[in-house]
Biopython code that builds the backbone (N, CA, C, O; Angstrom):
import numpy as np
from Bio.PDB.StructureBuilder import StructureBuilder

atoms = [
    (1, "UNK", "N", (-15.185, -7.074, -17.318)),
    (1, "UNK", "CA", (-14.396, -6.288, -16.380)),
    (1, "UNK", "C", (-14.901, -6.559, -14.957)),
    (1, "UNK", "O", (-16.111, -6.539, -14.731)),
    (2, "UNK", "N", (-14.071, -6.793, -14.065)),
    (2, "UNK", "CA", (-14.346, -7.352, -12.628)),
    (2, "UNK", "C", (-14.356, -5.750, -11.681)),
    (2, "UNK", "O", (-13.570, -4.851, -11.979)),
    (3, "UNK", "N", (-14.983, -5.665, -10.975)),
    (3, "UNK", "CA", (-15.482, -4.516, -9.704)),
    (3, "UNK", "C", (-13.981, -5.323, -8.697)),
    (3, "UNK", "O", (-13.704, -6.485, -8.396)),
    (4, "UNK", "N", (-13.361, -4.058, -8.462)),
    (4, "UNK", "CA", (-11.956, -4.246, -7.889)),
    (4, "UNK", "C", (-12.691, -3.598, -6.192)),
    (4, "UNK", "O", (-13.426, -2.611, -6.168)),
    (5, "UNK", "N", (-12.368, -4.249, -5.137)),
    (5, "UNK", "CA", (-13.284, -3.178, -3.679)),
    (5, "UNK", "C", (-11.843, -3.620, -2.847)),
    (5, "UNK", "O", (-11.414, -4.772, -2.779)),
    (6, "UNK", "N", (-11.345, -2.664, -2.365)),
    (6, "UNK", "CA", (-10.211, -2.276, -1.316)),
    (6, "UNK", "C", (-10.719, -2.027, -0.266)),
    (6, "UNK", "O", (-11.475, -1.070, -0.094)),
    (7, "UNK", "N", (-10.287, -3.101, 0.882)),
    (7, "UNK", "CA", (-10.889, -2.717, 2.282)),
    (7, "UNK", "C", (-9.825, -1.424, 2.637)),
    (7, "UNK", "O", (-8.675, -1.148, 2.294)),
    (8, "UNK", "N", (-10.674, -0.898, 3.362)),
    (8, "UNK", "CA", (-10.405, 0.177, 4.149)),
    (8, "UNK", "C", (-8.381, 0.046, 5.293)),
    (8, "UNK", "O", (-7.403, 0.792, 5.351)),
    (9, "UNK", "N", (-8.696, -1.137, 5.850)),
    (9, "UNK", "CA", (-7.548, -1.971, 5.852)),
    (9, "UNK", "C", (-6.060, -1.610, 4.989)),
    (9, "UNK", "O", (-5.149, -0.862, 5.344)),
    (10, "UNK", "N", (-6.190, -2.457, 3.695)),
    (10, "UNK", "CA", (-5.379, -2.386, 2.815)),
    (10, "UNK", "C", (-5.319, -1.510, 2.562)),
    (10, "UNK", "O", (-4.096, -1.369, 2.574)),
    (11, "UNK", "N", (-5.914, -0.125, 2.130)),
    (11, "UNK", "CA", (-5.891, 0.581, 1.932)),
    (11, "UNK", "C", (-4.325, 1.654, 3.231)),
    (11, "UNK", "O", (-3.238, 2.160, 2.953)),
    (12, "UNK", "N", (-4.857, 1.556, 4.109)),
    (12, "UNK", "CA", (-3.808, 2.009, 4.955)),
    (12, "UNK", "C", (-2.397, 1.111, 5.094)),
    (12, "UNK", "O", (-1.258, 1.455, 5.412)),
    (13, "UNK", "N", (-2.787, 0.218, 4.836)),
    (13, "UNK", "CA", (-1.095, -0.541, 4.579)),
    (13, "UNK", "C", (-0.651, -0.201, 3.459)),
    (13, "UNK", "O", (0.190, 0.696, 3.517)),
    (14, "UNK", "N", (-0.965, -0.684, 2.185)),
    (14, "UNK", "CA", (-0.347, 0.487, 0.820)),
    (14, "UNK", "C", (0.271, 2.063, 1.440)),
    (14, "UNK", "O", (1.415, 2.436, 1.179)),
    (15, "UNK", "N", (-0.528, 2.738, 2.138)),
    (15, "UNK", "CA", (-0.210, 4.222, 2.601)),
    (15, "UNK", "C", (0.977, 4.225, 3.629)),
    (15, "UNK", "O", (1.842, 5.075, 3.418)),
    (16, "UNK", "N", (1.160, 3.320, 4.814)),
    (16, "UNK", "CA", (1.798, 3.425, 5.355)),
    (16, "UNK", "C", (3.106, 2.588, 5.044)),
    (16, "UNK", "O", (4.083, 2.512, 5.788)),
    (17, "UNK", "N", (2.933, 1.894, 3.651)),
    (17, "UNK", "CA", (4.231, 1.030, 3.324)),
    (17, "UNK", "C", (4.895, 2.375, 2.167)),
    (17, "UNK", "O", (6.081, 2.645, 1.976)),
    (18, "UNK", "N", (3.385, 3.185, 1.394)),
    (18, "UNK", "CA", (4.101, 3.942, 0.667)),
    (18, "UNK", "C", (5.109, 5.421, 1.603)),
    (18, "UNK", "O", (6.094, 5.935, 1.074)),
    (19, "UNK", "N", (4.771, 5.702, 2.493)),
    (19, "UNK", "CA", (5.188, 6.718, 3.625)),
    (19, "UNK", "C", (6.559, 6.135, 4.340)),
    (19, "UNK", "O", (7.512, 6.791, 4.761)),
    (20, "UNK", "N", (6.364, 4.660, 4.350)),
    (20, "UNK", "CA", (7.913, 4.385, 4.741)),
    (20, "UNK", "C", (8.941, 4.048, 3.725)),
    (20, "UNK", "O", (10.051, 3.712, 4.138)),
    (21, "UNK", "N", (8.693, 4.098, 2.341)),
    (21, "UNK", "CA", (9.502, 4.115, 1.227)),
    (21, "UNK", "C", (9.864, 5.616, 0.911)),
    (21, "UNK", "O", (10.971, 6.090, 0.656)),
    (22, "UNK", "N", (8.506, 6.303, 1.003)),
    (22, "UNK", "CA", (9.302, 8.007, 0.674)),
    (22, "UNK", "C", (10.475, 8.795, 1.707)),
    (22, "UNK", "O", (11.172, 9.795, 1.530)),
    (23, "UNK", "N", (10.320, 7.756, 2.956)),
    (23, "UNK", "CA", (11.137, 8.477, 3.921)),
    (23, "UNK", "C", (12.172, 8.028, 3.501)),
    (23, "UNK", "O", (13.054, 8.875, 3.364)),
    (24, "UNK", "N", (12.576, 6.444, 3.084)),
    (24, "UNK", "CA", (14.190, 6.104, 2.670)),
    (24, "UNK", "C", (14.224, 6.420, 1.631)),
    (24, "UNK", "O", (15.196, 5.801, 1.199)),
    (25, "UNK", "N", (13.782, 7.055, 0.749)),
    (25, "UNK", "CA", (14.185, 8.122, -0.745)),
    (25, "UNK", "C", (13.039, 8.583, -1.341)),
    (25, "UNK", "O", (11.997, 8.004, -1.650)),
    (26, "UNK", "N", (13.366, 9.612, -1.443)),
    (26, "UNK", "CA", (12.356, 10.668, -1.848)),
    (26, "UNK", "C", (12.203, 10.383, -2.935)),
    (26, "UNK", "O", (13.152, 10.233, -3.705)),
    (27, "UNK", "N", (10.657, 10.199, -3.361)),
    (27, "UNK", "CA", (10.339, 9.657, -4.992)),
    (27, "UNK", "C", (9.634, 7.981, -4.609)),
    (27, "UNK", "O", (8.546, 7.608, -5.047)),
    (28, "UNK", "N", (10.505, 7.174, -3.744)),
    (28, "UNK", "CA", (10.500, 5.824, -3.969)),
    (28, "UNK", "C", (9.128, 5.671, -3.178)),
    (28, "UNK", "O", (8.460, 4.856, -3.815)),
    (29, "UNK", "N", (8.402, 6.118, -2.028)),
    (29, "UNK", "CA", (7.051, 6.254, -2.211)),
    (29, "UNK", "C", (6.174, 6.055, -3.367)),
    (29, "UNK", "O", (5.453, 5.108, -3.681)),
    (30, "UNK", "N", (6.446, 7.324, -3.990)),
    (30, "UNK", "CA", (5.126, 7.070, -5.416)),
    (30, "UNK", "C", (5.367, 6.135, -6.281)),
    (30, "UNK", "O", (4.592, 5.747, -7.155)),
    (31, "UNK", "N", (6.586, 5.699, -6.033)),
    (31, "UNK", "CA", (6.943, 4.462, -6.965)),
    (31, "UNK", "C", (6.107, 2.943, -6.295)),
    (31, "UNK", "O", (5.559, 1.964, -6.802)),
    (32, "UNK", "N", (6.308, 3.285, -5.300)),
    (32, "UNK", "CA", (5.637, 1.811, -4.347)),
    (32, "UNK", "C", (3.851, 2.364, -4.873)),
    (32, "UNK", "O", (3.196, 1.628, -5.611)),
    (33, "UNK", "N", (3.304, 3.647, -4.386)),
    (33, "UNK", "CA", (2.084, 3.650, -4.792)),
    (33, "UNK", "C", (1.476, 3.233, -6.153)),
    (33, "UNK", "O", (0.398, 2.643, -6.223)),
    (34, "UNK", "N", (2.409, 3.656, -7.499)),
    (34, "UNK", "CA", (2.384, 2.942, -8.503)),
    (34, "UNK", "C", (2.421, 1.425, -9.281)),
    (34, "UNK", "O", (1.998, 1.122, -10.397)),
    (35, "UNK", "N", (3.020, 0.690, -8.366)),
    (35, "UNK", "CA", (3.113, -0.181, -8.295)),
    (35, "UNK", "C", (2.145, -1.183, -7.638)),
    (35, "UNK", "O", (2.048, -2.343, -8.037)),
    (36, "UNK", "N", (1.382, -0.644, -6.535)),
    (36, "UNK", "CA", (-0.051, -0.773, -6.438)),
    (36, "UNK", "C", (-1.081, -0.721, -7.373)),
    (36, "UNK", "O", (-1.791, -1.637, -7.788)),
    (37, "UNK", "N", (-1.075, 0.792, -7.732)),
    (37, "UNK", "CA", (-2.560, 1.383, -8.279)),
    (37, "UNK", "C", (-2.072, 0.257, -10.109)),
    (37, "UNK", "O", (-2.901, 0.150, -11.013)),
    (38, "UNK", "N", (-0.999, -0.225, -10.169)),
    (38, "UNK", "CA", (-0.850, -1.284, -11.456)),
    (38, "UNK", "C", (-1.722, -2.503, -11.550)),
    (38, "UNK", "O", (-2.462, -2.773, -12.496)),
    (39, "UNK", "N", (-1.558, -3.159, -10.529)),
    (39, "UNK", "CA", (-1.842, -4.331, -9.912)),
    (39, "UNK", "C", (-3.445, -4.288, -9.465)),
    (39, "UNK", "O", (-4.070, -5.346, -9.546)),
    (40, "UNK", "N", (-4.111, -3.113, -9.006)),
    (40, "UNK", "CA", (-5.445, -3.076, -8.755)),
    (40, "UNK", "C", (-5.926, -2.827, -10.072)),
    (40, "UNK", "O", (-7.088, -3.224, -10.164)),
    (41, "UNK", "N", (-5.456, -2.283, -11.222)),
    (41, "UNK", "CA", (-6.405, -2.097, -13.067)),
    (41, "UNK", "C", (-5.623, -3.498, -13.041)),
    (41, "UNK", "O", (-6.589, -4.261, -13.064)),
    (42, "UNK", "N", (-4.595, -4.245, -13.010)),
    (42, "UNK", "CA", (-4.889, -5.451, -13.386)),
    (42, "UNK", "C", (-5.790, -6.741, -13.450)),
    (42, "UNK", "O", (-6.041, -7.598, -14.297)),
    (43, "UNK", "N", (-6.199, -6.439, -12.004)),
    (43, "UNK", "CA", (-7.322, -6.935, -11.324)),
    (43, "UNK", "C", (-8.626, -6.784, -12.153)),
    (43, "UNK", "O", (-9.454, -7.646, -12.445)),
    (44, "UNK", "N", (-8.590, -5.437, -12.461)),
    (44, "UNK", "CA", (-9.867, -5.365, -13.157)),
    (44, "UNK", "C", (-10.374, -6.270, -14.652)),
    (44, "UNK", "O", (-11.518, -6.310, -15.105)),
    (45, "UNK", "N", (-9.183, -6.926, -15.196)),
    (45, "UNK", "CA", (-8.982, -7.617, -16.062)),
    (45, "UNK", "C", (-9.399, -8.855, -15.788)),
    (45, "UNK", "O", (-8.585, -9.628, -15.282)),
    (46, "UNK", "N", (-10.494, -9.216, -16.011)),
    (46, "UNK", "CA", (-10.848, -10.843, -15.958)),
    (46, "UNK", "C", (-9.350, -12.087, -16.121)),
    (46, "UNK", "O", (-9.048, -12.999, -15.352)),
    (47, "UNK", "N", (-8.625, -11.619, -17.498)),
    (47, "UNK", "CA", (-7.898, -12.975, -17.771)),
    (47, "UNK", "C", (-7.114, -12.877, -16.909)),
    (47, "UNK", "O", (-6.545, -13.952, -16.717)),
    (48, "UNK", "N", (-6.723, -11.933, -16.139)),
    (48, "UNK", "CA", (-5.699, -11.606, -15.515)),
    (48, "UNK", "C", (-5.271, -13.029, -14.316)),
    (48, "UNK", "O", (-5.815, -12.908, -13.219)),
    (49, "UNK", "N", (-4.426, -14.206, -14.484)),
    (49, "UNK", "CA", (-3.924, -15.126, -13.727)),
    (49, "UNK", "C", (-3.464, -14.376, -12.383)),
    (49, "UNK", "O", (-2.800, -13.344, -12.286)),
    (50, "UNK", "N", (-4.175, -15.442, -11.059)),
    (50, "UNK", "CA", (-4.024, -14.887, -9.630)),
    (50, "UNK", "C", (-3.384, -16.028, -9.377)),
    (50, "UNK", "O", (-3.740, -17.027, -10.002)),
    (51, "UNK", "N", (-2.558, -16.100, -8.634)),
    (51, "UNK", "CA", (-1.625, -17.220, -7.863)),
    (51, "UNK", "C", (-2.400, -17.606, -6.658)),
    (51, "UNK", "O", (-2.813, -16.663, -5.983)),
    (52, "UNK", "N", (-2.583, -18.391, -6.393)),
    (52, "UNK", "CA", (-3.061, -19.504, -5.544)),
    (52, "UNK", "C", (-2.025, -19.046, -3.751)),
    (52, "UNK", "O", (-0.960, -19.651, -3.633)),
    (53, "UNK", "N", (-2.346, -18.237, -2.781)),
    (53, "UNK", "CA", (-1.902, -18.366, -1.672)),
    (53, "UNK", "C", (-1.234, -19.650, -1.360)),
    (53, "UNK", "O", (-1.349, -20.505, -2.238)),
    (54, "UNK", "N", (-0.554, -19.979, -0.292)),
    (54, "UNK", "CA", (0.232, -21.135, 0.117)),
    (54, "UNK", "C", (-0.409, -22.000, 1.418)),
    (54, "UNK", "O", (-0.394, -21.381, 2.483)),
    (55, "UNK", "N", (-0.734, -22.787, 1.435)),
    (55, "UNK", "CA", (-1.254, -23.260, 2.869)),
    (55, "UNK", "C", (-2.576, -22.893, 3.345)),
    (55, "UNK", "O", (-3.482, -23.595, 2.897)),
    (56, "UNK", "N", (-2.761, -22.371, 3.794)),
    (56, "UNK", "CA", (-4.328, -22.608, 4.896)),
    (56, "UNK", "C", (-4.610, -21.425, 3.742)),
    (56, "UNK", "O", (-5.225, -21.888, 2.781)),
    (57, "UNK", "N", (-4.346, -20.227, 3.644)),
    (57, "UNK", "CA", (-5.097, -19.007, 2.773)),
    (57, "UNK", "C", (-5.182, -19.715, 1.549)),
    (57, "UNK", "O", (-6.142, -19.377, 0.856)),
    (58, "UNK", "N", (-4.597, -20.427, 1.178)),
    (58, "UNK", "CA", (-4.810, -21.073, -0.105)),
    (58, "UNK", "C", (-6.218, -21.514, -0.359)),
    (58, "UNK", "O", (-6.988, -21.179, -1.259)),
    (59, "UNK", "N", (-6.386, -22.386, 0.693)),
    (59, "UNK", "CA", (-7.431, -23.564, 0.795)),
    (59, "UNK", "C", (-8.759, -22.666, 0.848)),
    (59, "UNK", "O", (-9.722, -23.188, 0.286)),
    (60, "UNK", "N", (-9.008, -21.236, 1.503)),
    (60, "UNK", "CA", (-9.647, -21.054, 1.795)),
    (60, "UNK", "C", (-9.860, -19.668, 0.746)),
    (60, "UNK", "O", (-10.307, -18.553, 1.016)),
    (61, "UNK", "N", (-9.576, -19.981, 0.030)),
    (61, "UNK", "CA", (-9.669, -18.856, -1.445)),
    (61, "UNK", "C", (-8.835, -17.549, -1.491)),
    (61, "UNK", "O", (-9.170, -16.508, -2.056)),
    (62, "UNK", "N", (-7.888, -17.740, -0.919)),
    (62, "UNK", "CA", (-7.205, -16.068, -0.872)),
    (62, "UNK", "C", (-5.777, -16.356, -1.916)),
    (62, "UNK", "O", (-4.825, -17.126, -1.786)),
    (63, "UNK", "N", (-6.092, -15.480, -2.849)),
    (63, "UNK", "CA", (-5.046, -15.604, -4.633)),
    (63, "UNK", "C", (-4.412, -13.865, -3.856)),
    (63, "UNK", "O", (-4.855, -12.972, -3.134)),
    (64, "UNK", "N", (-3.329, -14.162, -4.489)),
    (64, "UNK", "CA", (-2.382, -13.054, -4.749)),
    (64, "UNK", "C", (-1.979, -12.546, -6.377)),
    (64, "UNK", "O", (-2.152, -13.319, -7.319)),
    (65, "UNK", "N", (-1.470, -11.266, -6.553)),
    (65, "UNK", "CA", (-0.708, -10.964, -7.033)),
    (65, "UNK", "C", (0.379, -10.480, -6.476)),
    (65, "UNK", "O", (0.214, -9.953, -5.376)),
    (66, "UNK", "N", (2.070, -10.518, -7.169)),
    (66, "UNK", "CA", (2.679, -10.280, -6.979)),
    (66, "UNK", "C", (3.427, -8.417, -7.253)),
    (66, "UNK", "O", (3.673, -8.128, -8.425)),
    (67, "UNK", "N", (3.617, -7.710, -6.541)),
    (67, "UNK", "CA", (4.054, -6.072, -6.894)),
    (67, "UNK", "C", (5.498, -6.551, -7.966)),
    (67, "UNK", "O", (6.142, -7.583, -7.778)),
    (68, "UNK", "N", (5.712, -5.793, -8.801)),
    (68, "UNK", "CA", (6.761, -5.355, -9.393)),
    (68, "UNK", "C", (8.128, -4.148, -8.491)),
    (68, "UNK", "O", (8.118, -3.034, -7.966)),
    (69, "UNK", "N", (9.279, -5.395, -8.803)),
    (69, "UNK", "CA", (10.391, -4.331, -7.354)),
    (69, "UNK", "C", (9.905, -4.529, -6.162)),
    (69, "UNK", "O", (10.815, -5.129, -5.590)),
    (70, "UNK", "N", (9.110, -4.413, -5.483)),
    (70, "UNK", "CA", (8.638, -4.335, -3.883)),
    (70, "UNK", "C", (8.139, -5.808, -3.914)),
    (70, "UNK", "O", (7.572, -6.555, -4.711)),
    (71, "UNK", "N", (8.726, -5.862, -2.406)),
    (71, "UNK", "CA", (8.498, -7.237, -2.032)),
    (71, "UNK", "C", (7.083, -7.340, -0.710)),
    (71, "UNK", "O", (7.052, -7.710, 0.463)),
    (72, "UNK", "N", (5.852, -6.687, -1.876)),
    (72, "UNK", "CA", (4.591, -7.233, -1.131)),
    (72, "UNK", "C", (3.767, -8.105, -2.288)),
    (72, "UNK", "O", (3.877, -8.508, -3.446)),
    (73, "UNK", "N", (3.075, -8.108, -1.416)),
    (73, "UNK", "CA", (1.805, -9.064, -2.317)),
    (73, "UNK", "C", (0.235, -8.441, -1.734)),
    (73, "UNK", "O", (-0.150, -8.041, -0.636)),
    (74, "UNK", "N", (-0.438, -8.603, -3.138)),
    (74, "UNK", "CA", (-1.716, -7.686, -3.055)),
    (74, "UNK", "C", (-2.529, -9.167, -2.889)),
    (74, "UNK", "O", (-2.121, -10.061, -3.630)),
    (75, "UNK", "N", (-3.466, -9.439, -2.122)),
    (75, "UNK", "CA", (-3.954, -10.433, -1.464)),
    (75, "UNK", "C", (-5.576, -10.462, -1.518)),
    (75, "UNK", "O", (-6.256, -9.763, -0.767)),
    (76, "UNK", "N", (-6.106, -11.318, -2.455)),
    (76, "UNK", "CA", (-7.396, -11.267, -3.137)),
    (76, "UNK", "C", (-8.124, -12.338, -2.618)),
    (76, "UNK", "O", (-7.580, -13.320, -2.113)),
    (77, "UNK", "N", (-9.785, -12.138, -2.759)),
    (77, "UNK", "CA", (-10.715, -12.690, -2.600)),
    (77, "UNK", "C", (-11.565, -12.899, -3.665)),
    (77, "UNK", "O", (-12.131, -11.826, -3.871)),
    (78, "UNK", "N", (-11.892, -13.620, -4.340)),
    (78, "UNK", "CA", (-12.787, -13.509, -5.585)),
    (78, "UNK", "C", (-13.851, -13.710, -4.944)),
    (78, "UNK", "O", (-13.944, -14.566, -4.064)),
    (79, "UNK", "N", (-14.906, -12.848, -5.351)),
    (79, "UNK", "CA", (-16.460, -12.725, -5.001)),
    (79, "UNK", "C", (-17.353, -12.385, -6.208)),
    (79, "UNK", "O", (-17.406, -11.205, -6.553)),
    (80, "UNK", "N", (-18.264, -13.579, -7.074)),
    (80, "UNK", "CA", (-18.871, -13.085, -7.933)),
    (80, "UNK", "C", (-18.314, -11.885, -9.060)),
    (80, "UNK", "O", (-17.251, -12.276, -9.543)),
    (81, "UNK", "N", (-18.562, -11.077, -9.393)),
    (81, "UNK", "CA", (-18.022, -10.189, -10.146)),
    (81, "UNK", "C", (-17.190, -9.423, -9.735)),
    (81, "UNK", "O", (-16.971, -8.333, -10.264)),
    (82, "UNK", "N", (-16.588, -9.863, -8.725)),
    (82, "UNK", "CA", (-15.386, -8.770, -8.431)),
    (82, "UNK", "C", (-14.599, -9.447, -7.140)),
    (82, "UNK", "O", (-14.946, -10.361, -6.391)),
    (83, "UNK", "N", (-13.231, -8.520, -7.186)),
    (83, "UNK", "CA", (-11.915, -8.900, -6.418)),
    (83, "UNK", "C", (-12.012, -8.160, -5.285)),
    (83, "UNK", "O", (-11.994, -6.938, -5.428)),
    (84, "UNK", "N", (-12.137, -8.727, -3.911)),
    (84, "UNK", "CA", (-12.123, -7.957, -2.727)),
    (84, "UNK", "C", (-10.274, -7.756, -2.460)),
    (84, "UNK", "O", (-9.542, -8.745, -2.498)),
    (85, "UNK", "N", (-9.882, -6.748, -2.274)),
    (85, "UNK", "CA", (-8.759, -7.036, -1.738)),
    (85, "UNK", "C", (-8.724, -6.818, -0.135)),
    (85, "UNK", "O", (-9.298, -5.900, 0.452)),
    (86, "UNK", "N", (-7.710, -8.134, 0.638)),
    (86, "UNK", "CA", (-8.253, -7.964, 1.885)),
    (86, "UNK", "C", (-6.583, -7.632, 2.602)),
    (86, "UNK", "O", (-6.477, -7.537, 3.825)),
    (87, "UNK", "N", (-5.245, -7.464, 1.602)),
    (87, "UNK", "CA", (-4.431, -6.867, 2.327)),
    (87, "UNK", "C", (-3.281, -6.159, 1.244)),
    (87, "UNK", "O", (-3.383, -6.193, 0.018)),
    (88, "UNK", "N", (-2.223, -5.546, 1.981)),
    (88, "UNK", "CA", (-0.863, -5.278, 0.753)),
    (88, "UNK", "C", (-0.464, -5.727, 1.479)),
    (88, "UNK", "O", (-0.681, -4.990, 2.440)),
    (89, "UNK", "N", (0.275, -6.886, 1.934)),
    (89, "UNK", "CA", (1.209, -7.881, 2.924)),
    (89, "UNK", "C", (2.805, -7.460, 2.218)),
    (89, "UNK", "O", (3.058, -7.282, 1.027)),
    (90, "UNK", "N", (3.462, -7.403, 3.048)),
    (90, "UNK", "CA", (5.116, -7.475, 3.186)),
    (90, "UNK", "C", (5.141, -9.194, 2.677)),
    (90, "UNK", "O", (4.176, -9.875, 3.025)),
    (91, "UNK", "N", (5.850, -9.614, 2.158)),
    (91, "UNK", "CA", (6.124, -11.313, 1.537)),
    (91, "UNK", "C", (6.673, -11.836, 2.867)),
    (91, "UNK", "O", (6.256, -12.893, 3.340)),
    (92, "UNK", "N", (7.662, -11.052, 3.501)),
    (92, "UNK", "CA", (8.467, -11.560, 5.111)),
    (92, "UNK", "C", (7.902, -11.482, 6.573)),
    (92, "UNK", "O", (8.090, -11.992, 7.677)),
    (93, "UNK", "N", (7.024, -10.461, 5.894)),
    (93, "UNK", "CA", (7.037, -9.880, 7.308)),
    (93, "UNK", "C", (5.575, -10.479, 7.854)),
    (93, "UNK", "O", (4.595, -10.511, 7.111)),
    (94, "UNK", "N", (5.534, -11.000, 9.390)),
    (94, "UNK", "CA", (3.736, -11.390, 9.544)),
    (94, "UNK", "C", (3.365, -12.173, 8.587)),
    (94, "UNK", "O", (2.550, -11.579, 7.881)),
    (95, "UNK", "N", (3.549, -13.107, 8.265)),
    (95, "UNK", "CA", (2.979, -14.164, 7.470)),
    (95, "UNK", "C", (1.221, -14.604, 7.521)),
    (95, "UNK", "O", (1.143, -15.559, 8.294)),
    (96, "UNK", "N", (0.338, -14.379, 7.178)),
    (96, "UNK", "CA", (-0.900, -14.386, 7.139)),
    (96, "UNK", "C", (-1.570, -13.980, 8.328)),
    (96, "UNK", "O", (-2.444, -14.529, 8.998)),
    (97, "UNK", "N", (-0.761, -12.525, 8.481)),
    (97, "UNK", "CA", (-1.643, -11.743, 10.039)),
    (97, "UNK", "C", (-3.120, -11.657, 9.088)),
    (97, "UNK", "O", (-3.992, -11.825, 9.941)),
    (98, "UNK", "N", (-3.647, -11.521, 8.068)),
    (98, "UNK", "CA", (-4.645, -11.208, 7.499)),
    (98, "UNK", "C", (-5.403, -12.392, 7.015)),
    (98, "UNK", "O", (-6.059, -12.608, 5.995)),
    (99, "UNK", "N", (-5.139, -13.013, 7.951)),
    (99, "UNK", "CA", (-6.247, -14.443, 7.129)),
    (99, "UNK", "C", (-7.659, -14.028, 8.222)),
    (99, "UNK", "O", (-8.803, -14.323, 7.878)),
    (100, "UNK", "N", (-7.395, -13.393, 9.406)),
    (100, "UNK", "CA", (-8.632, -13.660, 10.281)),
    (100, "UNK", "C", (-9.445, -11.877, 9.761)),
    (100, "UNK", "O", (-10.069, -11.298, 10.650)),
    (101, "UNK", "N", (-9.386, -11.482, 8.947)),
    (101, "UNK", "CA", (-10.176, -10.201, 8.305)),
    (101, "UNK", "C", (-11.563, -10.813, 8.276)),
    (101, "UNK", "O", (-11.774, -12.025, 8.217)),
    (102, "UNK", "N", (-12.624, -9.728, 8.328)),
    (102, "UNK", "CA", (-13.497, -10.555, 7.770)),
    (102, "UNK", "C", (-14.459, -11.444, 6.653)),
    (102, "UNK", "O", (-15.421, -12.206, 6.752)),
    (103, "UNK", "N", (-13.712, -10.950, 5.650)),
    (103, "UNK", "CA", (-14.149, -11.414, 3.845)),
    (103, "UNK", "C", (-13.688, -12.868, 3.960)),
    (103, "UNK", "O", (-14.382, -13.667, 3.332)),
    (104, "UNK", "N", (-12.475, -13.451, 4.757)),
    (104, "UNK", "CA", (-11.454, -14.435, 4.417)),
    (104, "UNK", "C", (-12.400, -15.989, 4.621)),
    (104, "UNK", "O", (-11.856, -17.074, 4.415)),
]
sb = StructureBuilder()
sb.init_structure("model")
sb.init_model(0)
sb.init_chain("A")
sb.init_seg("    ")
for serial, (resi, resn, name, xyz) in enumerate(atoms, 1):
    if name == "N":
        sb.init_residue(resn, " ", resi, " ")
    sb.init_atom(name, np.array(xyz, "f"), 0.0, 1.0, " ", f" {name:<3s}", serial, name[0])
structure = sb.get_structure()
């Protein structure tokens, strides 16, 4: 089992992506938060396959998973026994504003 660590960061983007889903329908918040807190116990799963970033985050070790319905991506660092996560990125929006964090 891999040690899952959420920067402080990501952490407020999940919150403020889940706060702008509850405002366009009530409910669809906790659905976006769920859809998170899925994807971080997945993480915790060793076999669990990470997709390879595209381009420069690629090269430089940053794997994704993909959310279920919502179009973000949970954006990983493998470190020894465990998955740093260093964003919840929008797929469109800002395209690797999070490569210059500091884990990356």
């Amino acid at each position: 089992m891999r040690r899952v660590k959420l920067l402080e960061v990501a952490a407020a983007e999940a919150s403020a992506a889940a706060a702008w889903y509850e405002r366009e329908r009530s409910g669809l918040g906790a659905e976006f938060a769920a859809a998170v807190e899925a994807v971080l116990d997945l993480l915790e799963d060793e076999a669990t396959p990470l997709l390879p970033m595209p381009a420069e985050a690629g090269t430089r070790g940053a794997k994704r998973l993909m959310l279920e319905r919502f179009p973000y991506d949970v954006v990983v660092i493998e470190r020894d026994a465990e998955h740093i996560v260093v964003a919840i990125a929008h797929q469109a929006r800002k395209p690797g504003y999070w490569r210059e964090r500091e884990c990356i």
